[in-house]
KOLDRENFI-245962 format. One record per atom (N, C-alpha, C, O): x, y, z; residue in one letter. Coordinates in nm, 2 decimals. Layout:
<rec X="X" Y="Y" Z="Z" roro="A"/>
...
This chain:
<rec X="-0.92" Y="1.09" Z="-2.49" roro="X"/>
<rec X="-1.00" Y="0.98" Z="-2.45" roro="X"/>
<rec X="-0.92" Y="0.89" Z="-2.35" roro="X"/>
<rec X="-0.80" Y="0.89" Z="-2.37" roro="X"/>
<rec X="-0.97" Y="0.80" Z="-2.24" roro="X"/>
<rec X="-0.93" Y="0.71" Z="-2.15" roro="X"/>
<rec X="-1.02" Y="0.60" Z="-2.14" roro="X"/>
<rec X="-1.14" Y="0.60" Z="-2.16" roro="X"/>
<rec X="-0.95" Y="0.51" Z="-2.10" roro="X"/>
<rec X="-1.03" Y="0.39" Z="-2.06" roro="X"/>
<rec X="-1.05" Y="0.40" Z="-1.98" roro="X"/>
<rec X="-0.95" Y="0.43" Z="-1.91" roro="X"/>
<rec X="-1.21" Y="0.38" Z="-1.88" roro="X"/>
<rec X="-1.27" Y="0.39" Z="-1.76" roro="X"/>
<rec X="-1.23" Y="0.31" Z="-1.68" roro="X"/>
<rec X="-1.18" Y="0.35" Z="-1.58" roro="X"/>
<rec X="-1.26" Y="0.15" Z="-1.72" roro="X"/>
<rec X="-1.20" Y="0.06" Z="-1.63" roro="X"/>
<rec X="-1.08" Y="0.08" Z="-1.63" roro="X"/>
<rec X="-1.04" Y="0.02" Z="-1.53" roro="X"/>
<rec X="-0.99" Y="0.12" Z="-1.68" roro="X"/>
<rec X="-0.84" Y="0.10" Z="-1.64" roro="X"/>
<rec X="-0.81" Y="0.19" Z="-1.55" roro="X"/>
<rec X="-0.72" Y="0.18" Z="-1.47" roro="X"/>
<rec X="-0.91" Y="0.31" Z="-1.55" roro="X"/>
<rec X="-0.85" Y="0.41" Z="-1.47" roro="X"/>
<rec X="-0.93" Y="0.41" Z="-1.32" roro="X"/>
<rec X="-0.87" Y="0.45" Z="-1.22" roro="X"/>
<rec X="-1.05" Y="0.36" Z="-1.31" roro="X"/>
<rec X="-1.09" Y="0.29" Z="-1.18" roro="X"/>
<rec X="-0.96" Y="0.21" Z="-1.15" roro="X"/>
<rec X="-0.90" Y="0.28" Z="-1.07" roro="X"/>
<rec X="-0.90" Y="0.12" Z="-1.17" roro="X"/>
<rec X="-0.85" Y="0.05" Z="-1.10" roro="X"/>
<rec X="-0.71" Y="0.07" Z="-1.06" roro="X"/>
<rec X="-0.66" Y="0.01" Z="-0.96" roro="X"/>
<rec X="-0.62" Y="0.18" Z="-1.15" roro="X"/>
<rec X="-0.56" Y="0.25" Z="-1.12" roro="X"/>
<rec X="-0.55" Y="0.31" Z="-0.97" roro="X"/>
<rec X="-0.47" Y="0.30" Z="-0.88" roro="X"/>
<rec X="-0.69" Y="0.39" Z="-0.99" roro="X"/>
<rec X="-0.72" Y="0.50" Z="-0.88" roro="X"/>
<rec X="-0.74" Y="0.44" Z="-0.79" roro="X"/>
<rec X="-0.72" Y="0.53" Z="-0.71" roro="X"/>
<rec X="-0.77" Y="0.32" Z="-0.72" roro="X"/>
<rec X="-0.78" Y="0.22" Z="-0.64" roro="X"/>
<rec X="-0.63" Y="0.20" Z="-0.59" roro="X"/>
<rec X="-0.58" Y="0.24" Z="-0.48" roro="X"/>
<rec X="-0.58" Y="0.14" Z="-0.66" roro="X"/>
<rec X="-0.37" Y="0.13" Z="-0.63" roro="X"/>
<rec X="-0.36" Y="0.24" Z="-0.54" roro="X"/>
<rec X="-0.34" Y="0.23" Z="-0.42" roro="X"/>
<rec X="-0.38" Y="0.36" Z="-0.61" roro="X"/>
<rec X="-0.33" Y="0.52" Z="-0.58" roro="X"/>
<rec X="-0.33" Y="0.46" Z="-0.41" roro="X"/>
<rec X="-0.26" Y="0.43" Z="-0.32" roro="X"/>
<rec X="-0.49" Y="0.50" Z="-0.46" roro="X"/>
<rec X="-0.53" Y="0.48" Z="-0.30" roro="X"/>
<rec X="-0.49" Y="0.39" Z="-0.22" roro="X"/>
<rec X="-0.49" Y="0.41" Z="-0.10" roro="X"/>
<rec X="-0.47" Y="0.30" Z="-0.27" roro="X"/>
<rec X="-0.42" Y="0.22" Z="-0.19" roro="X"/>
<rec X="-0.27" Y="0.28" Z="-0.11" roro="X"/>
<rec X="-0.27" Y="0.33" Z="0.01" roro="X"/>
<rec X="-0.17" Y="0.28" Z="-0.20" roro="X"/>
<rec X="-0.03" Y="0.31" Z="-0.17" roro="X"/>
<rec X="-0.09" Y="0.46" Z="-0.04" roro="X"/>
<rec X="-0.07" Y="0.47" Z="0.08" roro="X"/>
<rec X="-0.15" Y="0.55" Z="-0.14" roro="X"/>
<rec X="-0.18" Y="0.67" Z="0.01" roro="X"/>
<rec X="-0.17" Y="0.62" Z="0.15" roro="X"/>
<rec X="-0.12" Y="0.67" Z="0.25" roro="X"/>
<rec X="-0.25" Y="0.51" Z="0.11" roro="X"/>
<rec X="-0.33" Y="0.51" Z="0.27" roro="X"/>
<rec X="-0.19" Y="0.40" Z="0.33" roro="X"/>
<rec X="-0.17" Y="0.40" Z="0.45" roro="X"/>
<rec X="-0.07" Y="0.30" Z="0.25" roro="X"/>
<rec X="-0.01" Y="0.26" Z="0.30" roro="X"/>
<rec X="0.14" Y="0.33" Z="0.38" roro="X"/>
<rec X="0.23" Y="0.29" Z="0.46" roro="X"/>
<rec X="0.11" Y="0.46" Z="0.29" roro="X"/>
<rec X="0.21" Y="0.56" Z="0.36" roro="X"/>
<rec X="0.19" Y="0.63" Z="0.51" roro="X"/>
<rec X="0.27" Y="0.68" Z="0.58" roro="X"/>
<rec X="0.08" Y="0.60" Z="0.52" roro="X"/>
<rec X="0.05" Y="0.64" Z="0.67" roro="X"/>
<rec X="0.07" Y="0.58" Z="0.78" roro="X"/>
<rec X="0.04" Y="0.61" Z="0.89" roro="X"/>
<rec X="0.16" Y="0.47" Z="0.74" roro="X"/>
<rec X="0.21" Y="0.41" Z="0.86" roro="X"/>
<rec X="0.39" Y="0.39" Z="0.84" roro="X"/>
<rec X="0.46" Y="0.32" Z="0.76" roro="X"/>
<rec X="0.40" Y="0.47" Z="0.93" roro="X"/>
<rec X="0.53" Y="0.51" Z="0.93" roro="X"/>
<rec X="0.69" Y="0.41" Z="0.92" roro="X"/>
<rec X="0.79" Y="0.43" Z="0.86" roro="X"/>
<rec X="0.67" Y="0.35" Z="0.97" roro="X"/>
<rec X="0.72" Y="0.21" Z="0.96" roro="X"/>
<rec X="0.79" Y="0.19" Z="0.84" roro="X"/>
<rec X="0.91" Y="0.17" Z="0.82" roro="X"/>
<rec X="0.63" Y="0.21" Z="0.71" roro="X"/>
<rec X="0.68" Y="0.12" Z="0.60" roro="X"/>
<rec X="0.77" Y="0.28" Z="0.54" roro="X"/>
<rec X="0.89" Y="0.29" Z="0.50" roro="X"/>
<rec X="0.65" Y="0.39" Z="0.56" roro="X"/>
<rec X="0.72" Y="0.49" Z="0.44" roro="X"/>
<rec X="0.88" Y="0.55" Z="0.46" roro="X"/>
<rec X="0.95" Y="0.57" Z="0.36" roro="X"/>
<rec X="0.91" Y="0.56" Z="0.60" roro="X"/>
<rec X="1.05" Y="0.57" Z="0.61" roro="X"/>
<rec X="1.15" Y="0.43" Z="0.59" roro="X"/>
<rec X="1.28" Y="0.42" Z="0.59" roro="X"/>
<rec X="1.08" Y="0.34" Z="0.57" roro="X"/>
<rec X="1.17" Y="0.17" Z="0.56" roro="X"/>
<rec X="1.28" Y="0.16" Z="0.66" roro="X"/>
<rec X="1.40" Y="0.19" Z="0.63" roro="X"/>
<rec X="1.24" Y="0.13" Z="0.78" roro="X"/>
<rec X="1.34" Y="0.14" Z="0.91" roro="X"/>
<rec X="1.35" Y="-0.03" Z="0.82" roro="X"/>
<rec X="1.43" Y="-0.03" Z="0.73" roro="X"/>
<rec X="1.31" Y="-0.11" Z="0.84" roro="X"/>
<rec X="1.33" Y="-0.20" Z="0.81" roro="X"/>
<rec X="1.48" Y="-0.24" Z="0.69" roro="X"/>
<rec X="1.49" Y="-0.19" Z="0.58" roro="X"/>
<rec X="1.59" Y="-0.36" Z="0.74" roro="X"/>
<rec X="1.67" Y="-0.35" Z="0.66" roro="X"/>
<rec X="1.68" Y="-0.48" Z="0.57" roro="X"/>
<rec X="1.75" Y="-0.49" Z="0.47" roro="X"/>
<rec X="1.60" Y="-0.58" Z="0.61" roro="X"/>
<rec X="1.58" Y="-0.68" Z="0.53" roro="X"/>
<rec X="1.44" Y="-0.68" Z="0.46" roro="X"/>
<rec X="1.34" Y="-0.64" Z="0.52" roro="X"/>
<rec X="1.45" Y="-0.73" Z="0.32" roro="X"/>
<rec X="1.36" Y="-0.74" Z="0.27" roro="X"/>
<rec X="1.24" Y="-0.82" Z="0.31" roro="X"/>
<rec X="1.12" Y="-0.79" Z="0.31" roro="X"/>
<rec X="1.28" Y="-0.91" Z="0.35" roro="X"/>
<rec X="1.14" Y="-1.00" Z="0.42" roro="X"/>
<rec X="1.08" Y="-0.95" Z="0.51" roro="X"/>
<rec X="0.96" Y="-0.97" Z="0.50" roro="X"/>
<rec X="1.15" Y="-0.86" Z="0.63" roro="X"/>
<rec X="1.07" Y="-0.80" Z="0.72" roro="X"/>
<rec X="0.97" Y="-0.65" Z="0.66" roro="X"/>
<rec X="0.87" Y="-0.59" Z="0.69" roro="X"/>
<rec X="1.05" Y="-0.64" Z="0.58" roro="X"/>
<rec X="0.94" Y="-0.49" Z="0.49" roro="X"/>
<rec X="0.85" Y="-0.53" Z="0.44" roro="X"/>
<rec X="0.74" Y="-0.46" Z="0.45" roro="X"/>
<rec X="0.85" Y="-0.66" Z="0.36" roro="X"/>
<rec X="0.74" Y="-0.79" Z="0.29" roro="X"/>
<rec X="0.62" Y="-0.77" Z="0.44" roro="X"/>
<rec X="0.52" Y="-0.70" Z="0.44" roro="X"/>
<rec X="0.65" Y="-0.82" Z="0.50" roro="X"/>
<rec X="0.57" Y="-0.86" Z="0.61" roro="X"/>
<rec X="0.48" Y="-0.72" Z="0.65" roro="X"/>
<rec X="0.36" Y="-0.71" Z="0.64" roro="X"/>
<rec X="0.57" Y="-0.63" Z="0.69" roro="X"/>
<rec X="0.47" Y="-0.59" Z="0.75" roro="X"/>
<rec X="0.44" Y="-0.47" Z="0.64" roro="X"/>
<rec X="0.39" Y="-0.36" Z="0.68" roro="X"/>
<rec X="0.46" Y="-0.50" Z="0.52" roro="X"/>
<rec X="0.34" Y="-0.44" Z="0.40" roro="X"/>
<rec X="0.24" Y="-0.47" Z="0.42" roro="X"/>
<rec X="0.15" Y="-0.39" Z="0.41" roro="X"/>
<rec X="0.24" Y="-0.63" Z="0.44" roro="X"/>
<rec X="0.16" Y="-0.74" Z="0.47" roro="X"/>
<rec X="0.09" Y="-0.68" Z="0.57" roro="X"/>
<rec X="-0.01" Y="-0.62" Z="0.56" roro="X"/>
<rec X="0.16" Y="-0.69" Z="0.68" roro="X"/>
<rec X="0.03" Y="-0.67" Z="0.79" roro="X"/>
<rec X="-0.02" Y="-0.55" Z="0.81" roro="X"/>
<rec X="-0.11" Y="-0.54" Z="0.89" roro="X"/>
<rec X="0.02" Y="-0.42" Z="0.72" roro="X"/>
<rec X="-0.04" Y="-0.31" Z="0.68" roro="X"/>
<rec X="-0.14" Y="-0.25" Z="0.61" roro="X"/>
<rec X="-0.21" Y="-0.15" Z="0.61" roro="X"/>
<rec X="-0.11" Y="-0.39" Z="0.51" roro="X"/>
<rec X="-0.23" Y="-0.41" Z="0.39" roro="X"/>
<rec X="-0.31" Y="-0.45" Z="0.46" roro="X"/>
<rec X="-0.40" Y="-0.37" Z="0.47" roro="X"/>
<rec X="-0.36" Y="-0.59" Z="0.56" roro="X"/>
<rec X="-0.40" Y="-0.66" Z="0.64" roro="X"/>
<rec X="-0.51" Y="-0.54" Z="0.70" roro="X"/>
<rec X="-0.63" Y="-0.54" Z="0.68" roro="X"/>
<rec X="-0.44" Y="-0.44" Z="0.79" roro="X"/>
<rec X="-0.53" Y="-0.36" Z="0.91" roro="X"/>
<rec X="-0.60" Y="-0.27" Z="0.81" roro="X"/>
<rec X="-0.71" Y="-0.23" Z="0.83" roro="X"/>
<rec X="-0.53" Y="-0.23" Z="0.70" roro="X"/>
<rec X="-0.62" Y="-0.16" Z="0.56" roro="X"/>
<rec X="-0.76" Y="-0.18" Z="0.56" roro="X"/>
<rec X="-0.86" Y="-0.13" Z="0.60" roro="X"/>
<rec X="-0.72" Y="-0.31" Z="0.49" roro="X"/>
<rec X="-0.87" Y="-0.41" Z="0.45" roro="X"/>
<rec X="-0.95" Y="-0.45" Z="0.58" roro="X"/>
<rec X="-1.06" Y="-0.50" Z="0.57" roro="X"/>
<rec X="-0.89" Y="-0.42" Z="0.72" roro="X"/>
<rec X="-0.99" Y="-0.46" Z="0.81" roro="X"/>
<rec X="-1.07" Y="-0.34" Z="0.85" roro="X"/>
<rec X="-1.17" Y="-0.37" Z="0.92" roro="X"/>
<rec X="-1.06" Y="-0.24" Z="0.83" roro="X"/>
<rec X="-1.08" Y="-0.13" Z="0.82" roro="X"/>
<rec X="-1.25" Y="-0.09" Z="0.79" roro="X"/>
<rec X="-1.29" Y="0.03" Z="0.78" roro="X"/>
């Protein structure tokens, strides 16, 4: 047995993170400070949802 809502929302994350790997940027982390990796999670997550 599983809980449904838990695993909808799960599977949402998943997807999420997938689709954040597709931009190259974040998945290789050229970036060396943390605030700039912040950011443009940020503006990765951003062009995501504008999507």
């Amino acid at each position: 047995e599983y809980d449904a809502h838990v695993y909808k929302e799960r599977h949402l994350v998943e997807c999420f993170f997938a689709k954040l790997k597709s931009f190259r940027r974040i998945a290789t982390r050229y970036d060396k400070l943390a605030a700039t990796f912040r950011a443009n999670v940020m503006l990765a997550a951003c062009l995501i949802w504008l999507q």
